[in-house]
Each structure stands twice: as C-alpha cells, then as structure tokens.
Backbone and ligand atoms as CSV (ligand in chain L), in Angstrom:
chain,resi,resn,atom,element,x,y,z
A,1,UNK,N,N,-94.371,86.127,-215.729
A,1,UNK,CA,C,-95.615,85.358,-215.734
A,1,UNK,C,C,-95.600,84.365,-216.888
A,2,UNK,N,N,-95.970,82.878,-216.507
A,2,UNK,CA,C,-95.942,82.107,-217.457
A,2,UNK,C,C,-97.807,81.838,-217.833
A,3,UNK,N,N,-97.948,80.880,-218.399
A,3,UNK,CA,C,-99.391,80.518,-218.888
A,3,UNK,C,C,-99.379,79.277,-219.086
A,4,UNK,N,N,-100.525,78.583,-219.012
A,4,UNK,CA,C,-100.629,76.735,-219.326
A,4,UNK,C,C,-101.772,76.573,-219.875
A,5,UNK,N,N,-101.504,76.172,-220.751
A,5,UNK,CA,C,-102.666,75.912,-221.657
A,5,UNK,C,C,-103.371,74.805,-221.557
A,6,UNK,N,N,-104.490,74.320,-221.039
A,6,UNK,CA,C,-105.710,73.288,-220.671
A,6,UNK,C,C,-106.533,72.964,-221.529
A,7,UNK,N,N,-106.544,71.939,-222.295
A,7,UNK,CA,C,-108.083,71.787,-223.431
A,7,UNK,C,C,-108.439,70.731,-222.566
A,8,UNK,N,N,-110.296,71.473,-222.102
A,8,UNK,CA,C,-110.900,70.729,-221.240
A,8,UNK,C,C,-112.045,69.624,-222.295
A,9,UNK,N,N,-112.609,68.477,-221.763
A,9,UNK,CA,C,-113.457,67.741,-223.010
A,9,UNK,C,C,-114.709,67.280,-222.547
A,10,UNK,N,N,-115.404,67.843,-221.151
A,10,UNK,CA,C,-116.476,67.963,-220.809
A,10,UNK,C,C,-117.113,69.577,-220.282
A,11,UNK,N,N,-118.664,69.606,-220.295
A,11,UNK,CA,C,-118.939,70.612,-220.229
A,11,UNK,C,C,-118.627,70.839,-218.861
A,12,UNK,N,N,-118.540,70.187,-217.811
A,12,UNK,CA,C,-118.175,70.674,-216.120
A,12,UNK,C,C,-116.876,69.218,-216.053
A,13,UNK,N,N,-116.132,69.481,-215.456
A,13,UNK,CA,C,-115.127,68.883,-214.893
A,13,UNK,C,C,-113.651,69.816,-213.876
A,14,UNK,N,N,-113.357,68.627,-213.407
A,14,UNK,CA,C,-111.876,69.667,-212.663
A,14,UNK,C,C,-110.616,68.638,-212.852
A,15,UNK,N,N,-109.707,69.587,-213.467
A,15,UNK,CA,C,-108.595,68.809,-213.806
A,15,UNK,C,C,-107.257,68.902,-213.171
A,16,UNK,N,N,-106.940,68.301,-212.907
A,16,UNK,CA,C,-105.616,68.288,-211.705
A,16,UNK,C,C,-104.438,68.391,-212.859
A,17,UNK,N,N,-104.199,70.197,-212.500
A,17,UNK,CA,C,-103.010,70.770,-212.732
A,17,UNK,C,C,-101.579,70.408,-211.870
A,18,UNK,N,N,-101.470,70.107,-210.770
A,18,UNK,CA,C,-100.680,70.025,-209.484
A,18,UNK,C,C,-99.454,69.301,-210.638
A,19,UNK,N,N,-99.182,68.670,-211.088
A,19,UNK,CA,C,-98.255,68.351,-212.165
A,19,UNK,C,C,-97.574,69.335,-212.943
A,20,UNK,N,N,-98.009,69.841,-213.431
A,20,UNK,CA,C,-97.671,71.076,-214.887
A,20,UNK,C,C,-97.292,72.199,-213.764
A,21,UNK,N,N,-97.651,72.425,-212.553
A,21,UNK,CA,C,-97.648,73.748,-211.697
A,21,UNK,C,C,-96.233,73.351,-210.831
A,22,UNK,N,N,-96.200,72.283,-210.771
A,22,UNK,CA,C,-94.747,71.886,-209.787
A,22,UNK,C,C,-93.937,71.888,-210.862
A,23,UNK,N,N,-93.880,71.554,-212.090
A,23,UNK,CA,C,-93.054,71.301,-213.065
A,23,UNK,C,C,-92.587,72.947,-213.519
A,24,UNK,N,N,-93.303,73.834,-213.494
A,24,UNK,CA,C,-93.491,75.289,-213.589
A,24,UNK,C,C,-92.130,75.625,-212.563
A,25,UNK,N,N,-92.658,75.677,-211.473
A,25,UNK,CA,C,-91.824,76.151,-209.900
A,25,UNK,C,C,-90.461,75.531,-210.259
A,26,UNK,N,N,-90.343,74.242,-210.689
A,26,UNK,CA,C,-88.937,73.751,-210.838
A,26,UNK,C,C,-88.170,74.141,-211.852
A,27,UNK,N,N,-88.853,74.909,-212.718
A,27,UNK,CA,C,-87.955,75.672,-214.242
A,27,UNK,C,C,-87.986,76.813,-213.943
A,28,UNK,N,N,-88.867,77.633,-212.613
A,28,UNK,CA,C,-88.374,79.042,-212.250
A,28,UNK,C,C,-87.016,79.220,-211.586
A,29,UNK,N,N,-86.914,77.986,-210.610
A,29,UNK,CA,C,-85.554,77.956,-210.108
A,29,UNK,C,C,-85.594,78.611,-208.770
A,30,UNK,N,N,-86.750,79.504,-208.154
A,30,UNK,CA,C,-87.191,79.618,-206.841
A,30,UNK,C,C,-86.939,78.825,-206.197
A,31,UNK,N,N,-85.946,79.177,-205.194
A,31,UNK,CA,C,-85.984,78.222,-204.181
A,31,UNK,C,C,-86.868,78.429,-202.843
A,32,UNK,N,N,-87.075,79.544,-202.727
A,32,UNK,CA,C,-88.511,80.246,-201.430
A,32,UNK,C,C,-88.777,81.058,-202.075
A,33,UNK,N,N,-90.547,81.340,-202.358
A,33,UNK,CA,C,-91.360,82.065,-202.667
A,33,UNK,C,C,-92.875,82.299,-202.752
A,34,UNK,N,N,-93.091,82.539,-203.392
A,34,UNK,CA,C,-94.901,82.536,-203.868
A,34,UNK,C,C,-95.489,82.454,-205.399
A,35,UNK,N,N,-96.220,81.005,-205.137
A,35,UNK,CA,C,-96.723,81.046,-206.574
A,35,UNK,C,C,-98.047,81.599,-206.504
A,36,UNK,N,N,-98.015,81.749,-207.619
A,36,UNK,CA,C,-99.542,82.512,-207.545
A,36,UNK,C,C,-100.240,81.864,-208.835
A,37,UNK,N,N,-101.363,81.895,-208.967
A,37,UNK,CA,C,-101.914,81.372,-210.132
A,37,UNK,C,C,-103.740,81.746,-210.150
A,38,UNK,N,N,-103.301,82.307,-211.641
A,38,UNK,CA,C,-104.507,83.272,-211.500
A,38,UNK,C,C,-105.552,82.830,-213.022
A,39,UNK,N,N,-106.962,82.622,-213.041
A,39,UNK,CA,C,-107.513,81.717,-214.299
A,39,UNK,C,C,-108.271,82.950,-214.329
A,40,UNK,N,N,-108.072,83.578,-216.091
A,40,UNK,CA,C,-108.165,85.037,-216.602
A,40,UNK,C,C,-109.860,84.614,-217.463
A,41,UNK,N,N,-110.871,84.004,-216.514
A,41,UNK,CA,C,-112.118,82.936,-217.572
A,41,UNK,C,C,-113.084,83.556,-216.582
A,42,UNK,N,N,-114.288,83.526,-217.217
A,42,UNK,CA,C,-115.693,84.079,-216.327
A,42,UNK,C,C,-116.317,82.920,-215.941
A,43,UNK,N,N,-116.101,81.644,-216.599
A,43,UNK,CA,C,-116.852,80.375,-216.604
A,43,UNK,C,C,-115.636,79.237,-216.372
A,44,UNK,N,N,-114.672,79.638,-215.623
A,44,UNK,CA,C,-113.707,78.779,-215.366
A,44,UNK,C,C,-112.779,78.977,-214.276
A,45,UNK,N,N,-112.403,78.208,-213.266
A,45,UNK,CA,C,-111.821,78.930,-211.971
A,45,UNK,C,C,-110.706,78.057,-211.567
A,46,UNK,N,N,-110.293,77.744,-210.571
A,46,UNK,CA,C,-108.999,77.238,-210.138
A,46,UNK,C,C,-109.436,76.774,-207.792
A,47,UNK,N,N,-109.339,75.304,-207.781
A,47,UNK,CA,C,-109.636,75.498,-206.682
A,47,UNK,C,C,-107.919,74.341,-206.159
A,48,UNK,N,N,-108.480,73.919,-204.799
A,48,UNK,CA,C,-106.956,73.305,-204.311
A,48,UNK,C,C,-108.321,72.255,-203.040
A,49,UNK,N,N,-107.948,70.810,-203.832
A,49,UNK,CA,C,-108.857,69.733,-202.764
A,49,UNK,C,C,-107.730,68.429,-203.295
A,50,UNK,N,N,-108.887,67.623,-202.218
A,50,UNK,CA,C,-108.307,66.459,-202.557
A,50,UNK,C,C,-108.845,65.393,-204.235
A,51,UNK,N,N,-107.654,64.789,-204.546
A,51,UNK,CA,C,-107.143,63.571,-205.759
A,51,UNK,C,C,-107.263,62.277,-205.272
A,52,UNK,N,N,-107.064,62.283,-204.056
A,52,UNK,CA,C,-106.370,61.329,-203.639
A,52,UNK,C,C,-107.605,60.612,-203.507
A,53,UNK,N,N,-108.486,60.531,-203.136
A,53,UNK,CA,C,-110.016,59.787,-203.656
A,53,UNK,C,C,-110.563,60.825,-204.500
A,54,UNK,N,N,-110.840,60.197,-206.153
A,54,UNK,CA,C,-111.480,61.210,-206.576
A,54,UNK,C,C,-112.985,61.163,-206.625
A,55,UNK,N,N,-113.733,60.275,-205.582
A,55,UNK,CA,C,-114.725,60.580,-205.576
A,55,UNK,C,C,-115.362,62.238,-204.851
A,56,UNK,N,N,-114.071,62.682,-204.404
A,56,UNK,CA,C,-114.288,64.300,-203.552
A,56,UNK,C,C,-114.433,65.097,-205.187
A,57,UNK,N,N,-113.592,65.080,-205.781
A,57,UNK,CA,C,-114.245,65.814,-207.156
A,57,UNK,C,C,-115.694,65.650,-207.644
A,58,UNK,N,N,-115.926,64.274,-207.607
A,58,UNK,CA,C,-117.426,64.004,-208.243
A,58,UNK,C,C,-118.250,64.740,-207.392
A,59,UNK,N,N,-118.336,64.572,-205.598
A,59,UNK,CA,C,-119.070,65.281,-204.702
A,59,UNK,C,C,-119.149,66.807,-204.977
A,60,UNK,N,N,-118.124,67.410,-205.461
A,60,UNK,CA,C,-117.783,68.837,-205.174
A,60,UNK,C,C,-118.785,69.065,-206.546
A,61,UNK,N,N,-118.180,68.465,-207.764
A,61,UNK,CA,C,-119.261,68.954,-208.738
A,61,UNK,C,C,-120.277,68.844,-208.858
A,62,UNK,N,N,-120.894,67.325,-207.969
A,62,UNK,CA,C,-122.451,66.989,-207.991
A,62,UNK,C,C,-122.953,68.279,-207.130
A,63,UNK,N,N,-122.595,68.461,-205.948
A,63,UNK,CA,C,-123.000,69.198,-205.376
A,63,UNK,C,C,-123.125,70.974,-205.548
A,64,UNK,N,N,-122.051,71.476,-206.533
A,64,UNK,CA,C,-122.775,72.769,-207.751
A,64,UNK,C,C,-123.881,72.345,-208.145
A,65,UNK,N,N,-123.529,71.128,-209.032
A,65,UNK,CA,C,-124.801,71.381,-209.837
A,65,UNK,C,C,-126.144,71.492,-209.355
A,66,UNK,N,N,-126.281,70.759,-208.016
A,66,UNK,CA,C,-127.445,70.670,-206.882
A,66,UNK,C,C,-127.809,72.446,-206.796
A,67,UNK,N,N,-126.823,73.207,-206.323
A,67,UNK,CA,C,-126.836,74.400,-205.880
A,67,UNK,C,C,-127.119,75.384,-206.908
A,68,UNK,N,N,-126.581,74.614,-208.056
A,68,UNK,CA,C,-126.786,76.002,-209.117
A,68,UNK,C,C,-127.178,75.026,-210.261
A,69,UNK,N,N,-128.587,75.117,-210.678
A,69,UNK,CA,C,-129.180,74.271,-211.216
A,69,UNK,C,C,-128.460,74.694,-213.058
A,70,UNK,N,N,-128.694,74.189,-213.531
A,70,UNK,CA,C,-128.174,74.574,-215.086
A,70,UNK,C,C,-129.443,75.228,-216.086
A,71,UNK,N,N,-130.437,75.307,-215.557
A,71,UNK,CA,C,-131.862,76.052,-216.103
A,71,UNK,C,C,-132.157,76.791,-214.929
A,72,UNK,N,N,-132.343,77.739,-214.781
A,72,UNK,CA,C,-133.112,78.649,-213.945
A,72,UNK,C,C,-133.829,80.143,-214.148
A,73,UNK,N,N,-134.055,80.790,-213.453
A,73,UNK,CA,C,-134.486,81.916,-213.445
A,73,UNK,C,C,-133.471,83.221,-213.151
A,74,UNK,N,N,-132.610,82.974,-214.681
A,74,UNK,CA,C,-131.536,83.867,-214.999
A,74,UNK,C,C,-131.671,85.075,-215.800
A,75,UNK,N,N,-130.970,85.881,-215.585
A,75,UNK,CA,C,-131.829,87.432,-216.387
A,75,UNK,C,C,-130.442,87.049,-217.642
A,76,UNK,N,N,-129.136,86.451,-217.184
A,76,UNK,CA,C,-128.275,86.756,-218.411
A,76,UNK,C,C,-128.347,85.744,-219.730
A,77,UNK,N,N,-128.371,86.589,-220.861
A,77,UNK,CA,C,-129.109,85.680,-221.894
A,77,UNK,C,C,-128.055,84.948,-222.958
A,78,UNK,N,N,-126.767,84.590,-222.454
A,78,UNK,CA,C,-125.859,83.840,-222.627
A,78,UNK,C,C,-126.348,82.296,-222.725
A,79,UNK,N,N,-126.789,82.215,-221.581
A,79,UNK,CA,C,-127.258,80.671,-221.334
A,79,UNK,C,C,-126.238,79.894,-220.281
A,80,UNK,N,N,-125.488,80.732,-219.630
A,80,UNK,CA,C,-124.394,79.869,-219.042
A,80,UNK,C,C,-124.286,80.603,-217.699
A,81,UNK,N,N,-125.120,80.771,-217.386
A,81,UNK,CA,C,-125.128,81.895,-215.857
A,81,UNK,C,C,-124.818,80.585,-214.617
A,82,UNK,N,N,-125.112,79.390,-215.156
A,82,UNK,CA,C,-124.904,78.306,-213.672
A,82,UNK,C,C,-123.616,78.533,-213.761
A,83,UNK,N,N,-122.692,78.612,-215.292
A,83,UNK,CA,C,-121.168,78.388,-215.198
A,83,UNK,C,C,-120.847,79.730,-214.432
A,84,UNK,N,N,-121.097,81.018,-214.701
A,84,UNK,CA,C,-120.561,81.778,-214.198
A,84,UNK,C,C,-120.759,82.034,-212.607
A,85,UNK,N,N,-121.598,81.464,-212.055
A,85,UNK,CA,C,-121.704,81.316,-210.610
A,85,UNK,C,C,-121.264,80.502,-209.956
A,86,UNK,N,N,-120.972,79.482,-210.437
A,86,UNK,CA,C,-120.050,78.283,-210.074
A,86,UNK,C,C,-118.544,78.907,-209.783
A,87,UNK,N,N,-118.281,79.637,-211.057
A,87,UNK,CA,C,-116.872,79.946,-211.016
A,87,UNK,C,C,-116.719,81.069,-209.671
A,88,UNK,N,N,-117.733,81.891,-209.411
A,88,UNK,CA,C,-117.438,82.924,-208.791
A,88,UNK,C,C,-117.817,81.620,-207.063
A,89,UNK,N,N,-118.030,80.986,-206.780
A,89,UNK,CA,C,-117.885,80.475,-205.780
A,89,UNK,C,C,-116.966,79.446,-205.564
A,90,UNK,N,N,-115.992,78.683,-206.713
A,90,UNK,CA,C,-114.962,78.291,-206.645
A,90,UNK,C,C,-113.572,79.589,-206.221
A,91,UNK,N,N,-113.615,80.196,-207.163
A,91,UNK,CA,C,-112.792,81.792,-207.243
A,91,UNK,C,C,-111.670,81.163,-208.360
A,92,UNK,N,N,-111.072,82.508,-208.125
A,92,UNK,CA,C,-110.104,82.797,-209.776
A,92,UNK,C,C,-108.565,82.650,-209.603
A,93,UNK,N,N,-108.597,82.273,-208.146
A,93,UNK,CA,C,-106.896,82.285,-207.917
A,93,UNK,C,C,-106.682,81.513,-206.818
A,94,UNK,N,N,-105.216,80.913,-206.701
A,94,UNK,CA,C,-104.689,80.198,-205.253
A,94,UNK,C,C,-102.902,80.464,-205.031
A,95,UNK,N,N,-102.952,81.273,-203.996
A,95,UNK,CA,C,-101.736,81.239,-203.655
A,95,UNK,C,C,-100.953,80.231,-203.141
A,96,UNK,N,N,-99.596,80.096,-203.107
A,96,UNK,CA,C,-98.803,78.604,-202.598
A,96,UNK,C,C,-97.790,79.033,-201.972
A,97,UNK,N,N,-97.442,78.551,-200.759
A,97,UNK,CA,C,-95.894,78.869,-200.638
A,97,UNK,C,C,-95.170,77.952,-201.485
A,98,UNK,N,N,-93.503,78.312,-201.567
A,98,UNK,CA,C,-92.724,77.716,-202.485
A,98,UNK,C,C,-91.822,77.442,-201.336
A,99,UNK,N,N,-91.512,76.522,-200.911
A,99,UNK,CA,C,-90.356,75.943,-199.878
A,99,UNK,C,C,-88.975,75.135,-200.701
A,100,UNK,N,N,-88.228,75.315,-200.380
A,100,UNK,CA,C,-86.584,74.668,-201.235
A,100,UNK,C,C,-86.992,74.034,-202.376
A,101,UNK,N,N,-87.597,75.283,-203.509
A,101,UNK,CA,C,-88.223,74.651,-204.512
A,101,UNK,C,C,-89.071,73.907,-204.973
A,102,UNK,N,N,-90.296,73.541,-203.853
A,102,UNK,CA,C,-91.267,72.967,-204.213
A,102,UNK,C,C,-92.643,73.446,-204.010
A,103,UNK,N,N,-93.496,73.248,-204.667
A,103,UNK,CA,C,-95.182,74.436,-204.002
A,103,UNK,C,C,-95.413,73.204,-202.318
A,104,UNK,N,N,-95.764,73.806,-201.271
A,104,UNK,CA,C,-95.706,73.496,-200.121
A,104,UNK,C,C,-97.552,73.303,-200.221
A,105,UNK,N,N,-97.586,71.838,-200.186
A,105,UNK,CA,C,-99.065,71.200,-200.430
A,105,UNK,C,C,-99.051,70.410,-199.489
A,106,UNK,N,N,-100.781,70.296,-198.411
A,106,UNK,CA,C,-100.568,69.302,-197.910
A,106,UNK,C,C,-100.469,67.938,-198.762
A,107,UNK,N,N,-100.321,66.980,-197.906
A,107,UNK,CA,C,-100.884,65.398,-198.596
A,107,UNK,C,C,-101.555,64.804,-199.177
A,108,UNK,N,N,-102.543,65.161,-199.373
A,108,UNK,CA,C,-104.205,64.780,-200.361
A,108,UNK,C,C,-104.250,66.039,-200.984
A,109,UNK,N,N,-103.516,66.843,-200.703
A,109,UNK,CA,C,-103.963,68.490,-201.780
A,109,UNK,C,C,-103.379,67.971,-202.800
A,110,UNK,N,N,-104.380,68.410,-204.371
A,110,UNK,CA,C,-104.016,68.609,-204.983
A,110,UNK,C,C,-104.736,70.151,-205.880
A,111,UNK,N,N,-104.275,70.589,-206.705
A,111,UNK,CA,C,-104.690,72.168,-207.656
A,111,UNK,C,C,-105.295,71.466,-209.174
A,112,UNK,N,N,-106.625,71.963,-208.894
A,112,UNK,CA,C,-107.503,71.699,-210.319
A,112,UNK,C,C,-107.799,72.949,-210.400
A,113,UNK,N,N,-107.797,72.931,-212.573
A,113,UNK,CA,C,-108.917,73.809,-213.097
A,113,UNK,C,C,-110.322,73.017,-213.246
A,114,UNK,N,N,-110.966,74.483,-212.950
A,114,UNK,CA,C,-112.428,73.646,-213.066
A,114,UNK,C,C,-112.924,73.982,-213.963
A,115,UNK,N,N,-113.396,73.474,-215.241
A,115,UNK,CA,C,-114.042,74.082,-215.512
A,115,UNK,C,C,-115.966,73.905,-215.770
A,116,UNK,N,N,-116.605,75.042,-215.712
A,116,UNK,CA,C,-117.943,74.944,-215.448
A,116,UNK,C,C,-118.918,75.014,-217.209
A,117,UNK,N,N,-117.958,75.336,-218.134
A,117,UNK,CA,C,-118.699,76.037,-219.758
A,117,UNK,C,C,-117.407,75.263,-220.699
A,118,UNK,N,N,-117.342,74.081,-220.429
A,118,UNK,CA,C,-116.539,73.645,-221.766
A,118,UNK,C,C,-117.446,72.742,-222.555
A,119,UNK,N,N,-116.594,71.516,-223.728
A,119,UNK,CA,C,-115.307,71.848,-223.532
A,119,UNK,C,C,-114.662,73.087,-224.605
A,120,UNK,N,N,-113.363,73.376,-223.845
A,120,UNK,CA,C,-112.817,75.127,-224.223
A,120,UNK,C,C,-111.475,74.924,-224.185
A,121,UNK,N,N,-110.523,75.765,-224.652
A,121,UNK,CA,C,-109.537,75.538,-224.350
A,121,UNK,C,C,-109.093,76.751,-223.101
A,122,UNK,N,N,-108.719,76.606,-222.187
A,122,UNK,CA,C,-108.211,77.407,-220.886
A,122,UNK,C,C,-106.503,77.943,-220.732
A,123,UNK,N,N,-106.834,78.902,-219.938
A,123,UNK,CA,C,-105.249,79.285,-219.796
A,123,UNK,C,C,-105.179,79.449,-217.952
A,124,UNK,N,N,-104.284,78.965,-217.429
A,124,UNK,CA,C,-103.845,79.246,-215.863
A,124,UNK,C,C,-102.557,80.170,-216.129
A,125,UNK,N,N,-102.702,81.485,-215.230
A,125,UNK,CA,C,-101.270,82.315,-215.179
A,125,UNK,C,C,-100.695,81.488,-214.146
A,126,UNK,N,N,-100.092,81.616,-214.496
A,126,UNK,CA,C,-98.776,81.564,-213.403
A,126,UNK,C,C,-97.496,82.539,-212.554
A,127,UNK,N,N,-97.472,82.511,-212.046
A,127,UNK,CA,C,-96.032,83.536,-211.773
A,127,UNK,C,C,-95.475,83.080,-210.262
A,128,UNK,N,N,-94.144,83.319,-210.174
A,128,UNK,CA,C,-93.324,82.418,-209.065
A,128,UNK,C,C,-92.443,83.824,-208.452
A,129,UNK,N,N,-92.783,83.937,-207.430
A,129,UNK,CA,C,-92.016,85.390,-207.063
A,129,UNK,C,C,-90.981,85.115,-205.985
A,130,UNK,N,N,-89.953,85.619,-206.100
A,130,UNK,CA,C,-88.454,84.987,-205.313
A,130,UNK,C,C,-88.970,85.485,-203.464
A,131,UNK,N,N,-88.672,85.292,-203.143
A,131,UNK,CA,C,-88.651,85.854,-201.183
A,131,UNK,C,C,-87.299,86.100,-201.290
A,132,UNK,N,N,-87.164,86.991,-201.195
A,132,UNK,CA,C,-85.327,87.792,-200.388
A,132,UNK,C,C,-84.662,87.205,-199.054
L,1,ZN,ZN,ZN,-122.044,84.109,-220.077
C-alpha cells in the first residue's frame, strides 16, 4: 500500500488525482489488476466524474451544498456535520481495473479527492494488486 499526500486550499473543492494515481500503477509495474484507493478522512472522500468540462465539478459541489446546507439542525457539535455527510454520500473508495498497465477509465472519467472540511492536508491509499 502506497499513500499520496494532497494539501487541499479551499474549504470544499475536488481535485483531480487521475495523474498521481496512473503515475502510481506505472511504478507498481502491474500489468493486469486492481487498484484500489481508499481516503482514511471523515470529512473527505474520493469520487470518479467528469474533467473534461469542469463545470460538472462546480454542479456536483453546488449541488451538496444545496442538499446539505452548511448551518443546520445538527446534534454534532464539531461544526462540520455538512462535511461529514457530504463525504458519506460521495463514499471513501473507488475500485479500477488495471489493463496492460494502465487504470482502465472511460474518456471524460477522471478520479478526484473531494474534499468537504479544508483546507487540510489529505492522504489517498493506494494499493495495486497483481491478477494471476
Ligand atoms: Zn466533525
């Protein structure tokens, strides 16, 4: 298992890992397998959309924040309960196939961390598991 270290510099944003994660797969040396990638954060998650217009990021986050207002009628006295619900409806992990060494993405896919409680510094696991 490897780790990648993310310093995020807004309090909500999603940052397109798909770079650092292919660069990962190509120093495991897998040529077929499964990546896996797992974000070890209560207020920070990992999803797989499109880059390729990034107005789909702006939509995806405008539209949390619509859903999960950032003041509400929260019992946890943190102050960050929108982040932690955000994250739990993004989720904490995305599997990939690994084809002749590369993560097998469609065309407009790309893999962001999101995060919902920065800015923080973040960690994405990683791990690349061989297929026999
Ligand atoms: Zn909290």
């Amino acid at each position: 298992m490897k780790q990648l270290n993310i310093k995020t510099s807004q309090q909500t944003e999603m940052i397109d890992i798909t770079g650092d994660v292919r660069r990962f797969v190509k120093d495991s040396g897998v040529g077929r397998g499964i990546c896996y990638l797992y974000v070890p954060h209560t207020s920070s998650g990992v999803t797989i959309n499109e880059n390729t217009d990034p107005h789909v990021k702006d939509d995806i986050l405008n539209q949390l924040a619509r859903m999960v207002p950032q003041k509400g009628e929260y019992k946890h006295g943190e102050g960050n309960s929108a982040a932690h619900i955000k994250t739990s409806i993004v989720g904490s992990s995305e599997v990939i196939f690994v084809e002749n060494g590369k993560l097998v993405l469609g065309a407009w896919q790309s893999i962001f961390l999101c995060e919902f409680d920065g800015p923080r510094s973040r960690n994405v696991l990683v791990k690349v598991v061989k297929e026999d």
